[in-house]
N, C-alpha and C positions, 0 to 999 in steps of 0.2 A: 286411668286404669286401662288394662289391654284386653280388646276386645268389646270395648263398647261402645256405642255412638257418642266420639267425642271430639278431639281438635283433628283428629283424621278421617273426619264426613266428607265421602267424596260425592256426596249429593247436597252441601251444602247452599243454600239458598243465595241466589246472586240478584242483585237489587237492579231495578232501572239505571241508576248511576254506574252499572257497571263492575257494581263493587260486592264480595261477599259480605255476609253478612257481621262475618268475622271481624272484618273496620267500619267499627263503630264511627257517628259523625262528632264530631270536635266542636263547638262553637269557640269564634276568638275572642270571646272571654273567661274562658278556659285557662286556652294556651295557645299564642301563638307559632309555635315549635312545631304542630302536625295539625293536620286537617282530622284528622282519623286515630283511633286506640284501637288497637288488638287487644286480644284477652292475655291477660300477662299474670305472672308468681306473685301473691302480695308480700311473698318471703324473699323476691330478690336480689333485693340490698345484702340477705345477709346478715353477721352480726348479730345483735336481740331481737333482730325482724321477728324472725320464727317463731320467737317464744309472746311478740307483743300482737303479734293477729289473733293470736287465739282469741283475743278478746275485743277485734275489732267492731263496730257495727259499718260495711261495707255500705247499705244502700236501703230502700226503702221496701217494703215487703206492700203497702196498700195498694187501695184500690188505682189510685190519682196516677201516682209514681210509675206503676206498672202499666197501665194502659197506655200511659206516654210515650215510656218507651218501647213499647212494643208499634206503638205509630202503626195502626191498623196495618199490622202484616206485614210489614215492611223490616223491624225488628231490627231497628238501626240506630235508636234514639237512649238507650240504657246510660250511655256516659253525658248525655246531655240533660235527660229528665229524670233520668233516677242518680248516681252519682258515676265517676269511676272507676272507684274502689266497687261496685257492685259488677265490674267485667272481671273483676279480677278471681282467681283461686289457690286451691289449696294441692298440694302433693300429697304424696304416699306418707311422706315423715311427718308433715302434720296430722295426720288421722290415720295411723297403722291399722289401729282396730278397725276399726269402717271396713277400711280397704280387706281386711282379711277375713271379718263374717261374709261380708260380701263375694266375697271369690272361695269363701269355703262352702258357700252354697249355692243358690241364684241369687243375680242382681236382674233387676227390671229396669232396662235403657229409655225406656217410652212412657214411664211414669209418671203422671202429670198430677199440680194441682188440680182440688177439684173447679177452683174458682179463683179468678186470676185479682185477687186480694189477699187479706191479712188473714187471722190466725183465725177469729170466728167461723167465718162465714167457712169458711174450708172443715172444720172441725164439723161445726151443724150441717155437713154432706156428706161426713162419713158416717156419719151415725144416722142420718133420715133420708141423703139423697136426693136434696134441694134445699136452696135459699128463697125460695118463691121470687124469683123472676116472673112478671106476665107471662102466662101458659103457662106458667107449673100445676099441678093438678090439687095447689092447695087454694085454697080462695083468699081474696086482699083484706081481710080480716083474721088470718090467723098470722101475721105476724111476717117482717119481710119487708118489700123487698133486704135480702140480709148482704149489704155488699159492706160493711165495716164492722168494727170492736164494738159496738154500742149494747150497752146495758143500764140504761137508763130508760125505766117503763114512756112507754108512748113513742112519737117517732122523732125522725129528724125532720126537716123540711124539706118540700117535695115529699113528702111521706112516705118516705123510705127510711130500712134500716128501724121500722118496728119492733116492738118488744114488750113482753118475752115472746118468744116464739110456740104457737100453738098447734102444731101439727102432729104427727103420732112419728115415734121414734121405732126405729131398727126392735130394737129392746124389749117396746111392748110388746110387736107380736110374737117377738120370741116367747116372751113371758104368757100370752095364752096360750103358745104352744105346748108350751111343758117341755119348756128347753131352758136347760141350768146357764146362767150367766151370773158376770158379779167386776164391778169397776173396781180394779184398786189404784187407790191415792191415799196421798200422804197430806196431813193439815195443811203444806205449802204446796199447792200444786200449781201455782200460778195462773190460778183461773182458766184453766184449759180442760175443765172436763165440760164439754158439750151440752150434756145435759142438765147441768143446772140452767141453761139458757132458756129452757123450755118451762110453760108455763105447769104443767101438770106434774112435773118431778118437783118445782117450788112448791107445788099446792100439796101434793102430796103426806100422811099421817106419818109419820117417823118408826110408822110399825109397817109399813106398808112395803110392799115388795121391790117398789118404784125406789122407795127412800133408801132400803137397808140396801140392794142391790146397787142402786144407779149413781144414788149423791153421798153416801156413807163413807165414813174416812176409815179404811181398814187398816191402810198402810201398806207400803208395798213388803214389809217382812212376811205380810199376811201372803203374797202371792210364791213368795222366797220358800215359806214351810208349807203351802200347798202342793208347788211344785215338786217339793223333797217327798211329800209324802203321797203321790201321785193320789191327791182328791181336789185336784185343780176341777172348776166347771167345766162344761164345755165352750164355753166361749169367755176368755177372759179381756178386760179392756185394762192396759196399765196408762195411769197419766204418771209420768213425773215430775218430781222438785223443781222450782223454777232452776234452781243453780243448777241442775243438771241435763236442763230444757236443750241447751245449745243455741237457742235463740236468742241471738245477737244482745249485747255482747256474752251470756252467757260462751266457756270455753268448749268447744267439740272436745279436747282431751279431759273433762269430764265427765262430758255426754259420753265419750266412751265408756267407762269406769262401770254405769250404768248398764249398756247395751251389754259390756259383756258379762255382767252380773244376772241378767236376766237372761242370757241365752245360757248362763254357764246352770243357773238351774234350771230349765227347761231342759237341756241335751243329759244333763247327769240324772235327772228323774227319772220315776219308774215307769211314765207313760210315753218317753218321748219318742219310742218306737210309736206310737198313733196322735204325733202332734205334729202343728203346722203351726210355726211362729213366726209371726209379720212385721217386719220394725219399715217404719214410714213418718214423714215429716207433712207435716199441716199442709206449710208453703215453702216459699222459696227462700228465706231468712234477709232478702235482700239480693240476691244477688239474679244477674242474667242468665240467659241461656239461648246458643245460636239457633235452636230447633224452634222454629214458628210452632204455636199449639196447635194441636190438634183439634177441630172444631165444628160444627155445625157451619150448614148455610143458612146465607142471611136470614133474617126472620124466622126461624126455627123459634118457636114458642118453648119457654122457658129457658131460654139461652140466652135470644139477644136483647134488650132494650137500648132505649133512647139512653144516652146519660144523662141523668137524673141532675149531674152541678153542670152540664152545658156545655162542655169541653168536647165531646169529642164525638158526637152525631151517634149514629147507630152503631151501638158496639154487641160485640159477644162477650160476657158476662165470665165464660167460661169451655170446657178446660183451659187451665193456664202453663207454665213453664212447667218441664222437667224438675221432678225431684229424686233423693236415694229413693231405694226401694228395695229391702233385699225378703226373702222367702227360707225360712230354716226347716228344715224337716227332711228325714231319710227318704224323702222324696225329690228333695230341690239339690243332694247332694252334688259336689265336685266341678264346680267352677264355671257357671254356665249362663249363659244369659238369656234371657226373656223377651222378647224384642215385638210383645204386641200393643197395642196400645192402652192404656189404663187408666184412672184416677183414683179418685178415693170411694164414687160408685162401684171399682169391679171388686173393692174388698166386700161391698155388700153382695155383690153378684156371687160373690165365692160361695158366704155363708151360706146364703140361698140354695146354691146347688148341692152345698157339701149336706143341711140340714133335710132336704128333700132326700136326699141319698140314703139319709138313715131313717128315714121314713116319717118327718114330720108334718106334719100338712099346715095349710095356711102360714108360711113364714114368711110368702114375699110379700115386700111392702108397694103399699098401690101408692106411695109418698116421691117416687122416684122424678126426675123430668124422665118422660119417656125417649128424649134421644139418646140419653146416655144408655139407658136398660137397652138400645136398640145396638150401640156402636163403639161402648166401651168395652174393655176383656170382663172376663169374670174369671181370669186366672188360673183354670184349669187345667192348661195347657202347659204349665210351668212344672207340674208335674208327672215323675213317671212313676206310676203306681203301679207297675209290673214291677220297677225293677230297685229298691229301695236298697237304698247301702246307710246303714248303720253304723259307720264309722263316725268318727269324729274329727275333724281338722282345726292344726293347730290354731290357737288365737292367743296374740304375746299379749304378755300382762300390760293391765292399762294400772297408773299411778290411781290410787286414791286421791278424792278431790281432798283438799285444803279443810278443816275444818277449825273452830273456836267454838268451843262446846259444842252443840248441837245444831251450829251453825254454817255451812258450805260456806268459805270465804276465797274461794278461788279466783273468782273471779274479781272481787275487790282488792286483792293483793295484786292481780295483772294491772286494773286499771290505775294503782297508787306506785304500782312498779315503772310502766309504762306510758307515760302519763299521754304520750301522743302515738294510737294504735293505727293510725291511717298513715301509710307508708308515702315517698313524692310519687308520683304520677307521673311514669317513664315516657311523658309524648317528647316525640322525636328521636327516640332512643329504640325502637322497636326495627333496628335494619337486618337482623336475623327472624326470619317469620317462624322456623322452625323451635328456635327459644322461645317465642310467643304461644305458639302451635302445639305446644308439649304433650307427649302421648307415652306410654312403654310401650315398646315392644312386645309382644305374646299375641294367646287366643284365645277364647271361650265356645263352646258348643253353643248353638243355635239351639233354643227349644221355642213354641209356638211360632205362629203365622208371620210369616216376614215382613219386616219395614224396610225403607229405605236408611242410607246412610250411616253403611261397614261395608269394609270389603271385605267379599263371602269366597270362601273354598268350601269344595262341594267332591265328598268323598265315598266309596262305597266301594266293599272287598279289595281295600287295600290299593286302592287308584285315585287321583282324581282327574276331574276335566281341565283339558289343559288348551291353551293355546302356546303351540311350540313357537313360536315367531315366524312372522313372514309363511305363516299357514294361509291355507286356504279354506282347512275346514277345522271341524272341533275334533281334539283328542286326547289322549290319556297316557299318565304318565303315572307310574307309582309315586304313592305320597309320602310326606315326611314327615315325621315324628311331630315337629315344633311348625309344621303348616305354613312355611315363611317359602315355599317358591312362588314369585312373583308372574309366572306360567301359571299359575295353578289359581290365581285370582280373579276375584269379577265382581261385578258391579251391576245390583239391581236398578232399575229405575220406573217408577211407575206407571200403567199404561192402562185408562181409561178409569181412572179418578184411583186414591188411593185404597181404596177398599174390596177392588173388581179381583185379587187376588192377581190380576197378572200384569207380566212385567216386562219388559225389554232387560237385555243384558248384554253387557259391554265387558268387554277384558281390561284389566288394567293394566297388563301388558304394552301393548297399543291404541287401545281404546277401540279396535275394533268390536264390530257388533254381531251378535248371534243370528245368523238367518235361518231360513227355512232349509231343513235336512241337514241341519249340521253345517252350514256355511257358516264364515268368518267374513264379514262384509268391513269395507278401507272405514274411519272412523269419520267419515263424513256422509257417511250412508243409515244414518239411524232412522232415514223413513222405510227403509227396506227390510229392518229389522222384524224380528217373527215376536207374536206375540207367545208367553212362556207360564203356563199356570204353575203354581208353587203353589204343594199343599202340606200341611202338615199332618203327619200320621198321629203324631201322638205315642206316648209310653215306648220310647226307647226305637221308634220304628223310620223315624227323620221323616224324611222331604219326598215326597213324587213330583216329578218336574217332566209336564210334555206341555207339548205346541197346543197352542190352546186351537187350530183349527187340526184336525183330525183327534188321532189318538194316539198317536208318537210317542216313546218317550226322547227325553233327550240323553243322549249319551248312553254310558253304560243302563243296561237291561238286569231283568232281574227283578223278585217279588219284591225284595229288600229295598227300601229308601235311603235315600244320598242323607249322611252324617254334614252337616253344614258349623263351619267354623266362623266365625266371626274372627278377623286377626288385622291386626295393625304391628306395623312393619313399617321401618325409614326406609330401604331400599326400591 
């Protein structure tokens, strides 16, 4: 997709071996043909490729798998301990719809599992905000450590991964609030509503608010004719059909059919002028991602523990990889991306903030690990609530899943069609890195506080900053429609740990580096570089950028903040 932190990270992490992250390590039992795999198309080959991935399962989504290959930080080990089909991805053709809620509103590049495991444990954090790692603020009797699927009462050994889980959910406090909520599922939901996991929605009377609201099969038609008839709750939770889950090998061009049937009544409803619709995935479905997680320092209480089966010494629990992330609402309108950092925590941080906003008291929950509540977004910032466009953009029609009577069968006709979904595994075949490297061309607007890893253009009244070539200092040049002058580009990079807000910055023109008073310093001089605070204004107002010693700004002046482009470009 263009414009978001993806095969064109030009802060992409480079390993002691010398190697990006990008080539992965090989063992020769493998394949003797490379040492190394790039991330490569699992649609390739060609042919009925396209149509037999849909249904692939690429790689492993647990605990074991993932921590391996993530090889403490290192992020190098996916095609050796989890598979190689888990480096591999998908295009624009395979998941149109994706691609197009997501760039018809905001997408979130920095959005992380909450917990670098399977489908539980990630679920019971959006809805409570911990797995009770040591130092969570729940105690080692109410259920936990939760790093697996397990639902079978009592624990595993090592006694972990207890059950059910007894801590208080998101939900309750809403519910002494006197804030309207209500789960919709369907009888098949593939074991994925959260809160049956908890002991107190099991125990709960079937008249009870816990019951009708939390674990009650309404059906998602129930959310379909709420939304028509704008008496949706305020906070609604949809789980869907396993067949429509996309979780491996469920097909993504089902899981669309769904996605866009739920944003199609949310946006055509009569509330969607004051609605905010969230589509988000548990985990990772299997597959890698080059961005190291984002994460606590060592020993941070409720993050890191021992591993519990032996393998892999002190590890961090959590946040885990990059997942989609998009945000619908005439607030997130018109192609933009999100670039702070998040998990399945900052959708609680939202509620929080949004439910405080309309004046509810007691909603936040004291259930949270406190580093997250300290260090993840709470998503605010993703909106511009000055300036709301009410438009609509287009979304092409997604196919109806496959059905036998009342049955989804799509994905069993893929896997009786296709009888082998795992394509060969191009090692030694990878001598174009740019085919490996796949990106589109385009850009998206910057909204919240910046990350590393896009190249940024930075624009204001019709200008931006420019490095003319063979300059000596910084200047400006009118800018252009499609943000593709390769002058006009730059490159953050982090300066005095990633959260200090400031930055060094480098041209991607020559790589030289931003000094003090608007110098251009040779690209071998990044200790002389100036340090550059980047802030975000908020609601339409972009970026202030000065020298973080005085009070400078950089470049053009002016009340007005710099418009920042996120854009990826082959030239």
């Amino acid at each position: 997709m263009a414009g978001v932190r993806g095969f064109n990270d030009p802060n992409v992490q480079v390993n002691p071996d010398g190697l990006p992250v990008w080539y992965q390590q090989v063992d020769p039992s493998m394949s003797t043909n490379a040492k190394t795999l790039l991330p490569w198309y699992l649609g390739y080959q060609g042919g009925s490729w396209p149509d037999a991935i849909q249904c692939i399962v690429a790689g492993d989504n647990g605990y074991t798998d993932n921590q391996a290959a993530l090889n403490h930080g290192l992020n190098n080990h996916w095609a050796r301990n989890n598979t190689p089909w888990s480096w591999g991805y998908l295009k624009r053709s395979d998941i149109p719809v994706h691609f197009a809620i997501a760039e018809g509103w905001t997408a979130g590049d920095m959005y992380q599992e909450g917990q670098i495991t399977s489908t539980n444990p990630n679920r019971a954090t959006l809805v409570s905000g911990s797995v009770n790692i040591p130092g969570s603020p729940q105690s080692a009797d109410q259920g936990g450590p939760y790093l697996d699927n397990n639902e079978t009462p009592g624990c595993d050994k090592n006694n972990i991964n207890c059950y059910p889980l007894k801590w208080k959910t998101i939900f309750e406090f809403y519910e002494n609030a006197g804030v309207s909520w209500q789960v919709y599922q369907d009888n098949n939901n593939f074991d994925d509503n959260p809160l049956a996991w908890f002991e107190q929605y099991q125990k709960a009377s079937a008249s009870s608010s816990l019951a009708q609201k939390g674990i009650a099969y309404l059906g998602l038609e129930a959310f379909y004719e709420a939304a028509a008839n704008g008496t949706l709750p305020e906070i609604s939770f949809i789980v869907g059909p396993a067949e429509l889950s996309e979780h491996p090998p469920y097909m993504p061009k089902d899981g669309a059919w769904l996605q866009k049937k739920v944003v199609d009544s949310v946006v055509n409803g009569p509330k969607y002028n004051s609605t905010l619709l969230i589509v988000s995935y548990d985990e990772s479905g299997g597959f890698g991602d080059h961005v190291v997680p984002f994460h606590s320092p060592e020993g941070t209480p409720g993050e890191w523990m021992e591993d519990p089966y032996g393998k892999f010494g002190q590890i961090f629990v959590g946040p885990g990889v990059r997942l989609p992330f998009y945000m619908v609402s005439p607030w997130t309108r018109g192609g933009r991306v999100f670039t702070e950092r998040a998990d399945h925590n900052s959708q609680i941080l939202f509620l929080e903030q949004w439910l405080t906003a309309r004046g509810y008291k007691n909603v936040q929950t004291d259930q949270m690990v406190h580093w997250r509540r300290e260090h993840m977004s709470n998503l605010v910032n993703a909106l511009d609530l000055d300036h709301p466009d009410y438009s609509i953009p287009h979304i092409p029609n997604a196919d109806a899943p496959a059905m036998v009577g009342n049955s989804y069968v799509g994905t069993s006709n893929c896997q009786a069609k296709y009888p082998v979904q795992r394509p060969p595994v191009p090692y030694g075949q990878q001598n174009d890195t740019s085919e490996a490297l796949w990106f589109e061309d385009g850009y998206k607007e910057c909204v919240g506080y910046l990350t590393e890893g896009r190249y940024l253009v930075f624009e204001k009244a019709g200008y931006a900053l420019t490095n003319a070539g063979n300059a000596t200092h910084l200047s400006i040049s009118p800018a252009v429609p499609d943000h593709s002058e390769k002058k006009q580009r730059w490159v953050i990079h982090y300066s005095n740990g990633e959260e200090s807000g400031l930055f060094l910055i480098s041209s991607a023109l020559e790589g030289k580096w931003l000094g003090p008073r608007g110098t251009l310093l040779p690209a071998n001089c990044s200790e002389q570089a100036a340090q550059v605070k980047i802030t975000f204004l908020g609601n339409g107002r972009g970026y202030a950028l000065e020298y973080a010693t005085g009070s400078n700004e950089v470049g053009l002046g002016g009340k007005s903040g710099f418009k920042v482009w996120s854009v990826t470009y082959h030239n």
